[in-house]
C-alpha positions as a Markdown table, in Angstrom:
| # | Residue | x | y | z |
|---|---|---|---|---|
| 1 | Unk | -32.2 | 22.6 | 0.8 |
| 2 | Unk | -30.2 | 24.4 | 3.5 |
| 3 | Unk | -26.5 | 25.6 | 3.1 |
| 4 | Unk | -25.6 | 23.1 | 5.1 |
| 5 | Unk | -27.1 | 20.0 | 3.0 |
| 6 | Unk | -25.6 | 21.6 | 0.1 |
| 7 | Unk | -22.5 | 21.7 | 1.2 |
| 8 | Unk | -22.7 | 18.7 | 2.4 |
| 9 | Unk | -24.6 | 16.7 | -1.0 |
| 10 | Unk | -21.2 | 19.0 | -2.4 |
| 11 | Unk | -18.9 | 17.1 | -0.6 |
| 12 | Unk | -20.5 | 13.6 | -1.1 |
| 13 | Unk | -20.7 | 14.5 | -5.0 |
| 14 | Unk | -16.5 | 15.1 | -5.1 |
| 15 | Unk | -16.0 | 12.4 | -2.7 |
| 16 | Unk | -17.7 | 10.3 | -5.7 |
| 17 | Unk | -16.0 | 11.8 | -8.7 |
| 18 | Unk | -12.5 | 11.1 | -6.7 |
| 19 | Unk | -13.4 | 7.5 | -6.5 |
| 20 | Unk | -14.0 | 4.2 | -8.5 |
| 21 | Unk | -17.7 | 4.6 | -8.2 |
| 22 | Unk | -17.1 | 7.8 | -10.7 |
| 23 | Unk | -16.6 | 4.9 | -13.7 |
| 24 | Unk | -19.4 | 3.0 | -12.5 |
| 25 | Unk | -22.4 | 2.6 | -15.1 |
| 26 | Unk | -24.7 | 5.8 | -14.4 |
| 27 | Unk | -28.0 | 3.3 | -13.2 |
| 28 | Unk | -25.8 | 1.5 | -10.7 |
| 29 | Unk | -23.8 | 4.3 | -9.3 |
| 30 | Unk | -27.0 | 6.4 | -8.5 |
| 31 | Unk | -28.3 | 3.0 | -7.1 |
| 32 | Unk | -24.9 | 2.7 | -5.0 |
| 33 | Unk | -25.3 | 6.6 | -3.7 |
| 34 | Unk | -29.6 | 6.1 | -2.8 |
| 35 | Unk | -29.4 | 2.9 | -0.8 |
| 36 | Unk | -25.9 | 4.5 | 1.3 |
| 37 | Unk | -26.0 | 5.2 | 4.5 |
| 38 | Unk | -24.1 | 8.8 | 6.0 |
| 39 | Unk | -22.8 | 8.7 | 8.7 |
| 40 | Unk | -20.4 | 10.8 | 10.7 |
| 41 | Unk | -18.3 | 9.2 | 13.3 |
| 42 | Unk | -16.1 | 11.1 | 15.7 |
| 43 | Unk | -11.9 | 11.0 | 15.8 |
| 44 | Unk | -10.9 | 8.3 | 18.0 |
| 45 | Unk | -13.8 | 5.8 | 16.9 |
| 46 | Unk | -13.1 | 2.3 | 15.9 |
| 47 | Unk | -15.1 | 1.6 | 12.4 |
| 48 | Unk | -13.9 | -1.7 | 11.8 |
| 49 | Unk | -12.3 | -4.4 | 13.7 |
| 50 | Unk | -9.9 | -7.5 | 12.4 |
| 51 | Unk | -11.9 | -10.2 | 10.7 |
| 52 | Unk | -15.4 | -8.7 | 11.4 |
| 53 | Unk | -17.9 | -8.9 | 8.9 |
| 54 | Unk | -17.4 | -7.0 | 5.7 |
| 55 | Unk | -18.3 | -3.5 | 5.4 |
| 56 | Unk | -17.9 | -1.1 | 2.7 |
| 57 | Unk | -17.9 | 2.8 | 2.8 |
| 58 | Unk | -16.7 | 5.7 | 0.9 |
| 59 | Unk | -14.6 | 8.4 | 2.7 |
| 60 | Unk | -16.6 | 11.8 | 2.3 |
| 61 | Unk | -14.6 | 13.6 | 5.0 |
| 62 | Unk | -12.0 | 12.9 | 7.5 |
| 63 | Unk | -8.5 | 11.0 | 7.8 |
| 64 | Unk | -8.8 | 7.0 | 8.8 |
| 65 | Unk | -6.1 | 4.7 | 8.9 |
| 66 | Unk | -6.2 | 0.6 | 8.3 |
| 67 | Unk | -3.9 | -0.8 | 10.6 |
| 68 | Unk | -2.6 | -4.3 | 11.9 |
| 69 | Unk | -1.8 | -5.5 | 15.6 |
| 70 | Unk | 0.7 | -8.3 | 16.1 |
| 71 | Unk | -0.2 | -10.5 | 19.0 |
| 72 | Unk | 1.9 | -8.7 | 21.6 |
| 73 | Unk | -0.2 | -5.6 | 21.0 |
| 74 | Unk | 2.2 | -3.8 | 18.5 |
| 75 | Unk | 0.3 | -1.7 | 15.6 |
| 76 | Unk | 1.6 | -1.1 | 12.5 |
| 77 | Unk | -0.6 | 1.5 | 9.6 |
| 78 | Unk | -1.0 | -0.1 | 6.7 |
| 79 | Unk | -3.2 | 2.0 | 4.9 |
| 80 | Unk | -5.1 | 6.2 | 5.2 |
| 81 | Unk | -8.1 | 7.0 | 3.7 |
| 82 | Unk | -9.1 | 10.1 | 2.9 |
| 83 | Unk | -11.8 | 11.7 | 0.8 |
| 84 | Unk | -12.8 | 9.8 | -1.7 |
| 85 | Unk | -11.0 | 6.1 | -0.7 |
| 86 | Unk | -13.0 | 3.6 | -0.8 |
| 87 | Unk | -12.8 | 0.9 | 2.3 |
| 88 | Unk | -13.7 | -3.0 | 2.3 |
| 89 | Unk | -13.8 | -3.3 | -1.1 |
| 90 | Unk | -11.3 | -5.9 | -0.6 |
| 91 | Unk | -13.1 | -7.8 | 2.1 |
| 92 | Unk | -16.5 | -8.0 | 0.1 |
| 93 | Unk | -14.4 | -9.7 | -2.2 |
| 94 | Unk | -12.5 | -11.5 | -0.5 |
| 95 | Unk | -14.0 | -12.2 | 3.1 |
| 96 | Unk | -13.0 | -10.8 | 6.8 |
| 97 | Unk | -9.8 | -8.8 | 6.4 |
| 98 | Unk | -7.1 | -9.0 | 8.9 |
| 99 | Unk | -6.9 | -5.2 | 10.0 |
| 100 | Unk | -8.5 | -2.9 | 11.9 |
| 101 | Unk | -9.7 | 1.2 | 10.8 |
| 102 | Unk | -9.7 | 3.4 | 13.2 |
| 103 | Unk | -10.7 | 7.2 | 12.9 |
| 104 | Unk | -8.2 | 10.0 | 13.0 |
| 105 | Unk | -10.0 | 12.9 | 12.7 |
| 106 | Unk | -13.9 | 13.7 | 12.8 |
| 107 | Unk | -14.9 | 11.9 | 9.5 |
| 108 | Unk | -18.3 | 11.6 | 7.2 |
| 109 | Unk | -18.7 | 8.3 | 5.5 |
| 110 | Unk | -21.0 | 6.7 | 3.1 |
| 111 | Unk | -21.7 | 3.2 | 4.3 |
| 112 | Unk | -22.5 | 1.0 | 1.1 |
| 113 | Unk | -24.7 | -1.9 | 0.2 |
| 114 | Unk | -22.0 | -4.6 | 0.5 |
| 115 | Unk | -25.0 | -7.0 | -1.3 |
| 116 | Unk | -25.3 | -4.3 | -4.3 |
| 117 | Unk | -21.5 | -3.9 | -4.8 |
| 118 | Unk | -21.1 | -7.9 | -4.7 |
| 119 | Unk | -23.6 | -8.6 | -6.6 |
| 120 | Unk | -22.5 | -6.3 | -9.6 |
| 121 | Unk | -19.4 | -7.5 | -9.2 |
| 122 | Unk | -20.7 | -10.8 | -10.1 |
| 123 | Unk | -22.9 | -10.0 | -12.5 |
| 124 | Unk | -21.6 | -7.0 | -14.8 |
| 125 | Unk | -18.1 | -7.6 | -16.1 |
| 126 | Unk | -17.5 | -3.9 | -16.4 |
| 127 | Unk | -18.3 | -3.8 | -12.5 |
| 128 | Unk | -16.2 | -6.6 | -11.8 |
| 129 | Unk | -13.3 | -5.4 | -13.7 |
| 130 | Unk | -13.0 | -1.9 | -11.9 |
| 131 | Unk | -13.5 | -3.6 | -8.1 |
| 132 | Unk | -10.5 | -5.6 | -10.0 |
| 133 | Unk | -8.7 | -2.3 | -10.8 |
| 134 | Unk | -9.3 | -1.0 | -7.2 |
| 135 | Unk | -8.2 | -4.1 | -5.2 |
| 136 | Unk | -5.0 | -3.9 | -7.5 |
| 137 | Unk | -4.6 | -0.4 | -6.5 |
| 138 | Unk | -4.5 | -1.4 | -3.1 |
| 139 | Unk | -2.1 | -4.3 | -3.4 |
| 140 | Unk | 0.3 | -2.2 | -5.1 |
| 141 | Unk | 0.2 | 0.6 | -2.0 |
| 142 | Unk | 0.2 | -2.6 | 0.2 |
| 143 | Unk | 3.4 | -3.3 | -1.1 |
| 144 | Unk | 5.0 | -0.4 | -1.2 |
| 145 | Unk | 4.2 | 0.2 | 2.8 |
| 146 | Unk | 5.5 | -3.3 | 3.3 |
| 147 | Unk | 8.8 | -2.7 | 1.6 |
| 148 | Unk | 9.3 | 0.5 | 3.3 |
| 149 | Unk | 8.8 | -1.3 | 6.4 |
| 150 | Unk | 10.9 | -4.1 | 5.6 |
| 151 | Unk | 13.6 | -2.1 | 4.2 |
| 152 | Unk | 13.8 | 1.1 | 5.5 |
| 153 | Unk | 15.4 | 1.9 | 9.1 |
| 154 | Unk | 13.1 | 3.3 | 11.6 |
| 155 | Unk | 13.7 | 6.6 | 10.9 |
| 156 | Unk | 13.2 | 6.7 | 7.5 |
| 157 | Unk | 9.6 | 4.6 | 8.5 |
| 158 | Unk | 9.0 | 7.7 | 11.2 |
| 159 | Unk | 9.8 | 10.3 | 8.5 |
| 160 | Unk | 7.5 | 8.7 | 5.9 |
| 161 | Unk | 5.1 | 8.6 | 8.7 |
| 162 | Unk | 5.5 | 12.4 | 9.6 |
| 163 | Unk | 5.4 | 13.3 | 5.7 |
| 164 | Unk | 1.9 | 11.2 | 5.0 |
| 165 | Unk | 0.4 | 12.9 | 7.8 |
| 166 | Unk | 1.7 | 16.4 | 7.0 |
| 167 | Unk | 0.3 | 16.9 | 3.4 |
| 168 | Unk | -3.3 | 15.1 | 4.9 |
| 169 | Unk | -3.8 | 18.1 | 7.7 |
| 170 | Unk | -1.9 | 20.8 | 5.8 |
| 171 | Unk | -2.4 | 24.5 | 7.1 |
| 172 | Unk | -2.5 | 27.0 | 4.1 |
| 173 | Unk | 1.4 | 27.0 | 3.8 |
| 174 | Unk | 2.2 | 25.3 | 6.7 |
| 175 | Unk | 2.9 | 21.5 | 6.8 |
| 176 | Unk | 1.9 | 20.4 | 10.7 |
| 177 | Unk | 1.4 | 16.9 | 12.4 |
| 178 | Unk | -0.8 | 16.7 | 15.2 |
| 179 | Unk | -0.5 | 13.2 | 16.6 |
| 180 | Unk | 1.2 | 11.9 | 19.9 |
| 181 | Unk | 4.0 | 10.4 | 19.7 |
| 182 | Unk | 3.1 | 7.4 | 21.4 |
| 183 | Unk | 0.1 | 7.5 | 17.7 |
| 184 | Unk | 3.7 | 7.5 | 15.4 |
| 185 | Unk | 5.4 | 4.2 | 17.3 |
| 186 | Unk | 1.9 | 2.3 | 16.7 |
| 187 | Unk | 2.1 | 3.8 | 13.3 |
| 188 | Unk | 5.5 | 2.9 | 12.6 |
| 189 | Unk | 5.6 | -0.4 | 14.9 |
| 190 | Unk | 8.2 | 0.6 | 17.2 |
| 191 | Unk | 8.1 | 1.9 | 20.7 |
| 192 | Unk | 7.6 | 5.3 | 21.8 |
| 193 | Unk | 11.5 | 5.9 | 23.4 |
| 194 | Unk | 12.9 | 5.1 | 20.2 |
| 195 | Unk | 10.5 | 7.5 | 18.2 |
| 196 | Unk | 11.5 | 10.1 | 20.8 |
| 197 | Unk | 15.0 | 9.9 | 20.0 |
| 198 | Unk | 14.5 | 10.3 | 15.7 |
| 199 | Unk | 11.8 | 13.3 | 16.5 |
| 200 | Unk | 14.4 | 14.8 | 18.5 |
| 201 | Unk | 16.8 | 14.2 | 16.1 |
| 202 | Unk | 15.2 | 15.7 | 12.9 |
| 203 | Unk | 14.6 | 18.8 | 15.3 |
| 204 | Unk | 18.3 | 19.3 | 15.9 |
| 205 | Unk | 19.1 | 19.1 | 12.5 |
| 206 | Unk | 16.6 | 22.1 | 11.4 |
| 207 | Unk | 14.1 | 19.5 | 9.6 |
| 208 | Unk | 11.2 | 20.0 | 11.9 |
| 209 | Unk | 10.1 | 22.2 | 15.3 |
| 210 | Unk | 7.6 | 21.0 | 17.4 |
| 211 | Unk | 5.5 | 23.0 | 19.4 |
| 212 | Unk | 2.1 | 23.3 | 20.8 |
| 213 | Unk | 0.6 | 22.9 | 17.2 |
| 214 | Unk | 2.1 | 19.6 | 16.8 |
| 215 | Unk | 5.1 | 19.0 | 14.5 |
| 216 | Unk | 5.9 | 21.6 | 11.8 |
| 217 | Unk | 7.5 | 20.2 | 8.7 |
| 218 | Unk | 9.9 | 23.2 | 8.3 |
| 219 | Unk | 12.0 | 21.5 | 5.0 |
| 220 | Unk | 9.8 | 18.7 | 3.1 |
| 221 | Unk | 12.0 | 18.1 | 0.5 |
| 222 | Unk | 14.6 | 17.5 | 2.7 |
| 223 | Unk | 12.5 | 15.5 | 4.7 |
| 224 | Unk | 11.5 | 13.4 | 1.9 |
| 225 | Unk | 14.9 | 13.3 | 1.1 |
| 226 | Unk | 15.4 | 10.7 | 4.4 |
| 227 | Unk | 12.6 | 8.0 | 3.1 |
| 228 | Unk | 13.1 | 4.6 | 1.6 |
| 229 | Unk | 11.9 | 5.1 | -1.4 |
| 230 | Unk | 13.9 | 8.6 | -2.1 |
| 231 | Unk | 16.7 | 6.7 | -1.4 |
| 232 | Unk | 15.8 | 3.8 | -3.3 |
| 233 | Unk | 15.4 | 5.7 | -6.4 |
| 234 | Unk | 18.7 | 7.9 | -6.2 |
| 235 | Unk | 20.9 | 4.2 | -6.5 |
């Protein structure tokens, strides 16, 4: 085995212990890992559009976000995925899921046997109960974006936004975005002139700098200190 493969069977193996498939029974979870499929799939890739077939994959490198699309062509994230996330384990459950994934940054995946994990599901209660514990995961992160979005003004949906992205592409010490603008008004489901205005905003008042780089976070807690829930939690 090359350097390479190691460090590449070393990433699938933590990708793994991060996620649910760690508490799967030791038979079926080497099953799971033999009969996946890696793939790596370039930033700016579409993996999986709104109400296709179900797929299922485990996130052994790279930054994805799940994301909806109103009918006038407005986007609004719903979900990232990082190492170890699983995807579609809702839609093997459940059918065709309204959203769409698209890929942020260059990303490897483990595309899984949606027949194994439903089956198991079906047919092992202990199975059944953690794909249980994982959709509920999910619902409960669901609704926390959704009240967020509901609740919280624009700028505290942009700062949450710039925050999420920040810790996920962190820079030693250094807490940068690297997205377009126009990329945080999909996000965010606003428009890009309004987005503008709150970046330029939270640069006046010494919160963040932007620059070739991207956007540095220059005071997080601060930052933080501007989201829904931090507000929510201080009445």
């Amino acid at each position: 085995m090359t350097s390479q493969q190691r460090l590449a069977a070393t990433a699938v193996d933590t990708a793994i212990a991060k996620s649910v498939l760690a508490a799967f029974p030791p038979a079926l979870r080497e099953t799971v890992t033999q009969e996946a499929i890696p793939i790596d799939v370039p930033a700016g890739s579409s993996l999986y559009y709104e109400s296709a077939d179900p797929r299922c994959c485990l996130v052994v490198d790279g930054l994805l976000r799940a994301y909806m699309t109103s009918p006038e062509g407005r986007q609004i994230t719903v979900r990232y995925a990082r190492q170890g996330d699983l995807l579609g384990i809702a839609a093997i459950v459940g059918g065709p899921a309204p959203v769409s994934v698209q890929v942020l940054s260059d990303a490897t995946l483990l595309m899984l046997n949606v027949r194994t994990l439903q089956q198991s599901g079906q047919t092992e209660p202990s199975v059944g109960w953690l794909l249980a514990q994982e959709v509920t995961r999910r619902l409960y992160a669901v609704l926390e974006v959704l009240a967020g979005n509901s609740f919280g003004s624009l700028r505290q949906r942009v700062v949450r936004h710039l925050l999420d992205l920040a810790v996920l592409q962190q820079q030693g010490r250094r807490l940068v975005v690297q997205v377009r603008q126009q990329e945080v008004a999909d996000a965010v489901g606003s428009v890009r002139p309004a987005v503008a205005r709150i970046i330029r905003d939270l640069r006046l008042e010494g919160l963040i700098s932007t620059s070739s780089d991207g956007i540095v976070v220059l005071k997080p807690a601060e930052l933080h200190a501007n989201t829904w829930s931090s507000e929510l939690s201080q009445s």
